[in-house]
C-alpha positions as CSV (number, residue, x, y, z in Angstrom):
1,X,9.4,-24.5,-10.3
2,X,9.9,-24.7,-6.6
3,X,12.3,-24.0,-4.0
4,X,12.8,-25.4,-0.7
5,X,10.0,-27.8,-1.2
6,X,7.3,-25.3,-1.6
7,X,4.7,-24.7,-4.6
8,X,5.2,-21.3,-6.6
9,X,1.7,-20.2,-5.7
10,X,2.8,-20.8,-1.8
11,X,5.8,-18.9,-2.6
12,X,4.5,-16.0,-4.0
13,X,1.9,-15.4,-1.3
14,X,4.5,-15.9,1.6
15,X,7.0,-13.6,-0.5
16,X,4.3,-10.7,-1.0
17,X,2.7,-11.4,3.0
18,X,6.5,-10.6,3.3
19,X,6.5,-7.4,1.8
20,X,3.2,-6.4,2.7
21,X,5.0,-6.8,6.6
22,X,8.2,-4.8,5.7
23,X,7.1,-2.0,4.0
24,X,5.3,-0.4,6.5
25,X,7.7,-1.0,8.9
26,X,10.5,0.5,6.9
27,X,8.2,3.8,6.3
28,X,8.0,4.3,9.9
29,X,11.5,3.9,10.2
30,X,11.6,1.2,12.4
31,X,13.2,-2.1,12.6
32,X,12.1,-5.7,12.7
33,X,13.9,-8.8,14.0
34,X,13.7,-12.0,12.6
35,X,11.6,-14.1,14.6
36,X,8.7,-10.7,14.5
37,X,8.5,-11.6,10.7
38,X,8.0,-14.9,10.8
39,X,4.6,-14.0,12.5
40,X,3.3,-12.4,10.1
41,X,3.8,-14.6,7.6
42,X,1.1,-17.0,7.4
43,X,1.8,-18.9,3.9
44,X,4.6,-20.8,4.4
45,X,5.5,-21.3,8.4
46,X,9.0,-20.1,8.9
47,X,11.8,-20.3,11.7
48,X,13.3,-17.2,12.3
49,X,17.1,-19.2,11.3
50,X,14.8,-20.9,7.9
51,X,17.3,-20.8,5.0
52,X,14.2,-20.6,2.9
53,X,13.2,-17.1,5.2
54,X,16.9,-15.9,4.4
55,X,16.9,-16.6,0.5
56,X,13.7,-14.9,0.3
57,X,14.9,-11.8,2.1
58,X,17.2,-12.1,-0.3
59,X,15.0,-12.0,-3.4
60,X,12.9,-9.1,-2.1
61,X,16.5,-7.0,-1.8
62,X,17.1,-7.3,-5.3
63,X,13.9,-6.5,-6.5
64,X,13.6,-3.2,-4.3
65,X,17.4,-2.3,-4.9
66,X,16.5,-3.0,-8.6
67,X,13.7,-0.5,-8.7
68,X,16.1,1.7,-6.6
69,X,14.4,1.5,-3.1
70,X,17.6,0.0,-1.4
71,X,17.7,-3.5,0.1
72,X,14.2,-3.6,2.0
73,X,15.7,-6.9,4.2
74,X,18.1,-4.2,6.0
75,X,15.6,-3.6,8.3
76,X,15.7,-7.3,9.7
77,X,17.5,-7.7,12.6
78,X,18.5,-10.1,15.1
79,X,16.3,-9.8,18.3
80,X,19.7,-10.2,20.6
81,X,23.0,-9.2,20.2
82,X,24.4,-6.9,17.8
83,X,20.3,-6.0,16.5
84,X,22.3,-6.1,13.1
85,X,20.9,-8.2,10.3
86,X,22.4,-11.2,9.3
87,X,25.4,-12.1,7.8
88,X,23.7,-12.9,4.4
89,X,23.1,-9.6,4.2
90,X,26.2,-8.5,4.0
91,X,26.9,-10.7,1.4
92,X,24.1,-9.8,-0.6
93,X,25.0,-6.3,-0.3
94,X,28.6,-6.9,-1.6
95,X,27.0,-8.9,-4.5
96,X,25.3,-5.5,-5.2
97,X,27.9,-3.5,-5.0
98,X,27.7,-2.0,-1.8
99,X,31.3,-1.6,0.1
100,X,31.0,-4.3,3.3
101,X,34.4,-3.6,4.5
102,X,32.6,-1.9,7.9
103,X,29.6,-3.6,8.8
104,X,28.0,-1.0,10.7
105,X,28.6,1.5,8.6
106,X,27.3,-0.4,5.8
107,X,23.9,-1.1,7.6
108,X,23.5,2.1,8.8
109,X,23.6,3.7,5.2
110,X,21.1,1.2,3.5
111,X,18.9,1.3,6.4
112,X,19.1,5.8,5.6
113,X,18.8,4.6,1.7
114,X,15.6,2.7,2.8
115,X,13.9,4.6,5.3
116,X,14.1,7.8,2.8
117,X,12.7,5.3,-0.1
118,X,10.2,4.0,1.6
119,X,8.3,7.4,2.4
């Protein structure tokens, strides 16, 4: 199988390069924008806006919420702006049952959920 284009053995290794960039960051309770991440990935070369970048956010959430860490991607942000993460994000989180009606407040208690998982 592949998605976007890209082998399962690429994906794998960007997907775990991935984790291997967020966990830290989330144990030191600190944030990470977008375009930071995709520097540190070195399998697959992603944009910060890469759709493939968002989806597999999006996988690592599920697997981390799954083993009851929280949604790991909480901690990626946009560089400018609202320094919020993106809006698939939120709808990840209402796909896993987390309440999206206030953004903020919705961030702000996964990124707690996370940060005291990660430790």
């Amino acid at each position: 199988m592949s998605l976007y284009g890209y082998t399962d053995e690429q994906w794998n290794r960007a997907k775990e390069e991935m984790r291997h960039a967020l966990i830290p960051r989330a144990t030191a309770d600190d944030t990470m924008s977008y375009s930071e991440l995709t520097t540190k990935i070195h399998a697959i070369n992603f944009a910060p806006d890469d759709h493939a970048l968002h989806h597999m956010l999006g996988e690592i959430s599920e697997e981390e919420d799954a083993g009851g860490r929280g949604m790991l991607s909480v901690i990626v942000v946009h560089k400018e702006g609202d320094k919020m993460p993106g809006p698939g994000f939120f709808v990840l989180a209402k796909k896993l049952g987390r309440d999206t009606s206030d953004r903020v407040r919705c961030w702000s208690d996964e990124l707690t959920k996370v940060y005291a998982n990660s430790k």
